[in-house]
Biotite code that builds the C-alpha atoms (Angstrom):
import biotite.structure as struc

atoms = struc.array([
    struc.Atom([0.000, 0.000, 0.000], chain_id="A", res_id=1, res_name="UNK", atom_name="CA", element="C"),
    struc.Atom([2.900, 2.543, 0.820], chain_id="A", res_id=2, res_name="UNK", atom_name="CA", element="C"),
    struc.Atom([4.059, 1.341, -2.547], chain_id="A", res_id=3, res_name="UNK", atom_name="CA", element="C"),
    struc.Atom([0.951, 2.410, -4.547], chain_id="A", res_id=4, res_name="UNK", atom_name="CA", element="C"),
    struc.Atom([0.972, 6.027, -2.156], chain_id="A", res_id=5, res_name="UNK", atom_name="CA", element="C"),
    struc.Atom([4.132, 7.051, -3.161], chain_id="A", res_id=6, res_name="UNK", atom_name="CA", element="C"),
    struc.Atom([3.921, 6.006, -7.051], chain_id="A", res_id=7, res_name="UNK", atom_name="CA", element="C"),
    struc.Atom([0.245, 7.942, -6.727], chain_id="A", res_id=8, res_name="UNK", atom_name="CA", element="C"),
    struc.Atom([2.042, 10.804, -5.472], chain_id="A", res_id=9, res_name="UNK", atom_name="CA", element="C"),
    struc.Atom([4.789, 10.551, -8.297], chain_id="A", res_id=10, res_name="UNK", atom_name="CA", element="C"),
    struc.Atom([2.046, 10.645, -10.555], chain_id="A", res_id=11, res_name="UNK", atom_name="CA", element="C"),
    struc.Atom([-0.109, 13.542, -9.435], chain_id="A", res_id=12, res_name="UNK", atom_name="CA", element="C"),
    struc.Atom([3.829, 15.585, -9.369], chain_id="A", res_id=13, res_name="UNK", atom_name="CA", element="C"),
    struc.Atom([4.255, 14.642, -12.891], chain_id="A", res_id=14, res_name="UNK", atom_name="CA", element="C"),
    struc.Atom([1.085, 16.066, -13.826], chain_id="A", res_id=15, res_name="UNK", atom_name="CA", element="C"),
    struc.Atom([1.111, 19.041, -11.983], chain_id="A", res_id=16, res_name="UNK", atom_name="CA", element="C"),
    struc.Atom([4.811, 19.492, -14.028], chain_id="A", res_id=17, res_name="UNK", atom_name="CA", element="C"),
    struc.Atom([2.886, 18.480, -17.351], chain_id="A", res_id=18, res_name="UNK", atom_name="CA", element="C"),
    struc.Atom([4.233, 21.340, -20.021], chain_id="A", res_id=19, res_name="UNK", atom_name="CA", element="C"),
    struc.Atom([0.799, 22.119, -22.129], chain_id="A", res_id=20, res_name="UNK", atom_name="CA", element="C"),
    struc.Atom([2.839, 20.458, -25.217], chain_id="A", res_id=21, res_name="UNK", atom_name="CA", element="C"),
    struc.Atom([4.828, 17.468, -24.827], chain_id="A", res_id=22, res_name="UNK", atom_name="CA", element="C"),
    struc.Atom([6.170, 14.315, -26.822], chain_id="A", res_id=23, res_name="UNK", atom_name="CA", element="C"),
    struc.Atom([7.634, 11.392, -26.710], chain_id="A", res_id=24, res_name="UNK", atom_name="CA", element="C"),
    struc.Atom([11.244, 11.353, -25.635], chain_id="A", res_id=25, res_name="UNK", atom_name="CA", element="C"),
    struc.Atom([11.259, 14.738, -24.396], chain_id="A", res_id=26, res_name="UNK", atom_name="CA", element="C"),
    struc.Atom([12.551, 15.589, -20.751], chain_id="A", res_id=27, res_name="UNK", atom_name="CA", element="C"),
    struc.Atom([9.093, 15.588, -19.328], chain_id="A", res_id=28, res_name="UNK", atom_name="CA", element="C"),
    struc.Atom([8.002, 12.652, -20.689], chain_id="A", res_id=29, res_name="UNK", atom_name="CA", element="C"),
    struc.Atom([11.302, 10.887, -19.915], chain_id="A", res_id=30, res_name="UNK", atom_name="CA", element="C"),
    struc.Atom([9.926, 11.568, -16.106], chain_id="A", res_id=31, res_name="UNK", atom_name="CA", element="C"),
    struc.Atom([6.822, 10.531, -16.789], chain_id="A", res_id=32, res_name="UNK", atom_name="CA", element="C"),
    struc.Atom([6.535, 7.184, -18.666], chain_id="A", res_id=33, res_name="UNK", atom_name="CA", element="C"),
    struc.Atom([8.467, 5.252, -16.009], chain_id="A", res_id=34, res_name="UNK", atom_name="CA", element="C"),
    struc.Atom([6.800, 7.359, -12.755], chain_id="A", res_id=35, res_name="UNK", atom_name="CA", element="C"),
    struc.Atom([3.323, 5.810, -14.670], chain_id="A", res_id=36, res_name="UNK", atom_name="CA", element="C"),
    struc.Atom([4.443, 2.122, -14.891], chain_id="A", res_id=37, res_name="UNK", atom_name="CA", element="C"),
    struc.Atom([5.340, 2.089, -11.490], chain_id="A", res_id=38, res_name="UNK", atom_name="CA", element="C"),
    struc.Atom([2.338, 3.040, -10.541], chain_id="A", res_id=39, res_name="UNK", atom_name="CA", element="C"),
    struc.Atom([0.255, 0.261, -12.376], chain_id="A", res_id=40, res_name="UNK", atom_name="CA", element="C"),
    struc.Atom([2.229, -1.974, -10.870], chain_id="A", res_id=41, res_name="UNK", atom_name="CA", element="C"),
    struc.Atom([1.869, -0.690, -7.795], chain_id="A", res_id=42, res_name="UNK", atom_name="CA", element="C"),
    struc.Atom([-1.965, -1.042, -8.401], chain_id="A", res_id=43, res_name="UNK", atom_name="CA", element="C"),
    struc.Atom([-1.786, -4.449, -9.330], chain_id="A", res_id=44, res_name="UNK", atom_name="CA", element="C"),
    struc.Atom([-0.149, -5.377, -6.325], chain_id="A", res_id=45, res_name="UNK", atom_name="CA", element="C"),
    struc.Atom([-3.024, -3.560, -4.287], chain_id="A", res_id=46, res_name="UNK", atom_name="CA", element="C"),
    struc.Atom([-5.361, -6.151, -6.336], chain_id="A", res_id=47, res_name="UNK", atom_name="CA", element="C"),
    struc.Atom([-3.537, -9.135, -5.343], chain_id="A", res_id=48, res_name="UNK", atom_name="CA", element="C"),
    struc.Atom([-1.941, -7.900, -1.656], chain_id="A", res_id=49, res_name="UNK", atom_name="CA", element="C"),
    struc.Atom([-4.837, -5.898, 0.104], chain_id="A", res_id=50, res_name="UNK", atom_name="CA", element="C"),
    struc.Atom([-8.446, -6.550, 0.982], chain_id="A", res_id=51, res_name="UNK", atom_name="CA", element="C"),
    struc.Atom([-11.193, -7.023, -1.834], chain_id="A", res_id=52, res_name="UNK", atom_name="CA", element="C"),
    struc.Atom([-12.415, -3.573, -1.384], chain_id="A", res_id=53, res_name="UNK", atom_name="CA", element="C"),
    struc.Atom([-9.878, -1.627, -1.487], chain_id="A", res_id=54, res_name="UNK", atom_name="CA", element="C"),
    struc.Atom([-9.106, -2.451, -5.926], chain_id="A", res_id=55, res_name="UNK", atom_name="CA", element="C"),
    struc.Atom([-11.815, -0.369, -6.791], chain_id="A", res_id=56, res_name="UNK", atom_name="CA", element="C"),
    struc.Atom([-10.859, 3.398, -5.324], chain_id="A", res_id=57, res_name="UNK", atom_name="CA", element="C"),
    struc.Atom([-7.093, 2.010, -5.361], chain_id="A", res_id=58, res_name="UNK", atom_name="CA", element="C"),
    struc.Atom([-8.056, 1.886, -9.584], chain_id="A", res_id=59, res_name="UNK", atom_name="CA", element="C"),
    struc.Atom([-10.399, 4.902, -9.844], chain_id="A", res_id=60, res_name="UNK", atom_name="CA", element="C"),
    struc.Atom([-7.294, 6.792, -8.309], chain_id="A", res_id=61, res_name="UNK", atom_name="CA", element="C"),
    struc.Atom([-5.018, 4.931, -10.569], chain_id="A", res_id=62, res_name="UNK", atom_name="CA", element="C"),
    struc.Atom([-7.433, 6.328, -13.814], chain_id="A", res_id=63, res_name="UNK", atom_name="CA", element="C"),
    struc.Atom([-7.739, 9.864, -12.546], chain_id="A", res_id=64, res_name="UNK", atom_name="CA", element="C"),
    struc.Atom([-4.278, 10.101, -12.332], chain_id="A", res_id=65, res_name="UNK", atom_name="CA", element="C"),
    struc.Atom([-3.668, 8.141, -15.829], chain_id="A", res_id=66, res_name="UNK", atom_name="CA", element="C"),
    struc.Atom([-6.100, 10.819, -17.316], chain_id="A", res_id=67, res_name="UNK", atom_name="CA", element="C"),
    struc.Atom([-4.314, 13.665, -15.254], chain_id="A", res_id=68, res_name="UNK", atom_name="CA", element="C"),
    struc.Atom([-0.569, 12.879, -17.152], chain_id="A", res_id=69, res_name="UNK", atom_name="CA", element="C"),
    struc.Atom([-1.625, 11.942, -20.372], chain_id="A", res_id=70, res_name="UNK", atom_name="CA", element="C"),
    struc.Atom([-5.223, 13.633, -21.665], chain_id="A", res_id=71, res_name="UNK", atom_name="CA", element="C"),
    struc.Atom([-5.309, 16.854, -22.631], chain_id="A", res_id=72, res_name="UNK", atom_name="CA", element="C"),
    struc.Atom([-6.632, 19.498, -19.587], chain_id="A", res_id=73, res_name="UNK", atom_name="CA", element="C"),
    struc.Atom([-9.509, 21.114, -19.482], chain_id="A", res_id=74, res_name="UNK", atom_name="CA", element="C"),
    struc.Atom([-10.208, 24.494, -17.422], chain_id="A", res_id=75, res_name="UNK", atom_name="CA", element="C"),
    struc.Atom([-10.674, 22.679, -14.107], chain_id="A", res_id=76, res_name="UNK", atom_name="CA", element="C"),
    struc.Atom([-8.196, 22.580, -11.482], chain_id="A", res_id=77, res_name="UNK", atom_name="CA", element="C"),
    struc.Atom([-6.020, 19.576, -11.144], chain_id="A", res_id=78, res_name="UNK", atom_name="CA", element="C"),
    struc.Atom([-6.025, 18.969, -7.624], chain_id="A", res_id=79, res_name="UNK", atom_name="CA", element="C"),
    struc.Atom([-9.957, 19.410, -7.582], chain_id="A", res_id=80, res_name="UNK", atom_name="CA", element="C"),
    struc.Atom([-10.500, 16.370, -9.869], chain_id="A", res_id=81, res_name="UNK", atom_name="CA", element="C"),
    struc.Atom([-7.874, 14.400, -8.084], chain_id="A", res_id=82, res_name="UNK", atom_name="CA", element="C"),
    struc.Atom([-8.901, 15.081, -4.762], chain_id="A", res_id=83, res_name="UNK", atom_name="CA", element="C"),
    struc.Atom([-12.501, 13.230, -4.017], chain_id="A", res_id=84, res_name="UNK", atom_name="CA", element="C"),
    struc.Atom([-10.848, 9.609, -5.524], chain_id="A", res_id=85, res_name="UNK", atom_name="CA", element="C"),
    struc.Atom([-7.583, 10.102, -3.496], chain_id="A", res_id=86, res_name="UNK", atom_name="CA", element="C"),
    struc.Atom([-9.658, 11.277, -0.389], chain_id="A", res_id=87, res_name="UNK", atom_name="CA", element="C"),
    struc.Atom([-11.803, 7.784, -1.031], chain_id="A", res_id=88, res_name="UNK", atom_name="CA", element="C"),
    struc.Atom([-8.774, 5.807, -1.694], chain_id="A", res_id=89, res_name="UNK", atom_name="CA", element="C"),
    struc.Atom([-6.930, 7.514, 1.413], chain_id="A", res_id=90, res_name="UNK", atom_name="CA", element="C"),
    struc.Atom([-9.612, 6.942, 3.688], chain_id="A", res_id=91, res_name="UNK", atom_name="CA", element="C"),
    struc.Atom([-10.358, 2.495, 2.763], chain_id="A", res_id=92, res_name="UNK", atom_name="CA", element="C"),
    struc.Atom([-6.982, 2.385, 3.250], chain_id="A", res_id=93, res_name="UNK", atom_name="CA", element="C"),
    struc.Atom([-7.055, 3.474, 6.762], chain_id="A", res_id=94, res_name="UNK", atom_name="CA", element="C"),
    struc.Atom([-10.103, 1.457, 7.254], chain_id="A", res_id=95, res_name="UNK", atom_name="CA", element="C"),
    struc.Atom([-8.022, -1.660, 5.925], chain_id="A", res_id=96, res_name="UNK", atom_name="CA", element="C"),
    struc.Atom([-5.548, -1.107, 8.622], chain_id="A", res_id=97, res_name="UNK", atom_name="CA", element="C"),
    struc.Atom([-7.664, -1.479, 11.435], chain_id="A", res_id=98, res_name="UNK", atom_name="CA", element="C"),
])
């Protein structure tokens, strides 16, 4: 689970640090590709490692994040539409612990 936090936090940096035009190869993208596989591994291992319940906000926090790096931004603010699936994924987590 630490794993998955830390990859998810990767990811939300790299998309904060997204330039508004990017491609392959270039510095940014050199940052992001790998911070992105790590953390769909580290989702997969939340699948096979942690309690039943927790796959589903562990992977809607996994997508927003996915759709966060790569899709093109609309007007909103990041951290808005990232917040409400990593406050649900935070907060099973914690419950999973007890």
């Amino acid at each position: 689970m630490l794993e998955f936090i830390r990859c998810a936090l990767e990811a939300e940096g790299v998309a904060h640090a997204r330039p508004p035009r990017w491609e392959v190869g270039d510095d940014w993208y050199v940052t992001a590709r790998p911070a992105m596989d790590g953390l769909r591994i580290a989702e997969k291992s939340i699948e096979l490692l942690c309690a039943p319940g927790l796959h589903t906000p562990t992977t809607a926090y996994a997508r927003a994040l996915n759709q966060a790096v790569w899709q093109e931004r609309d007007e909103g603010n990041l951290a808005e539409r990232l917040e409400p699936v990593k406050a649900e994924f935070l907060a099973l987590a914690r419950r999973s612990l007890t």
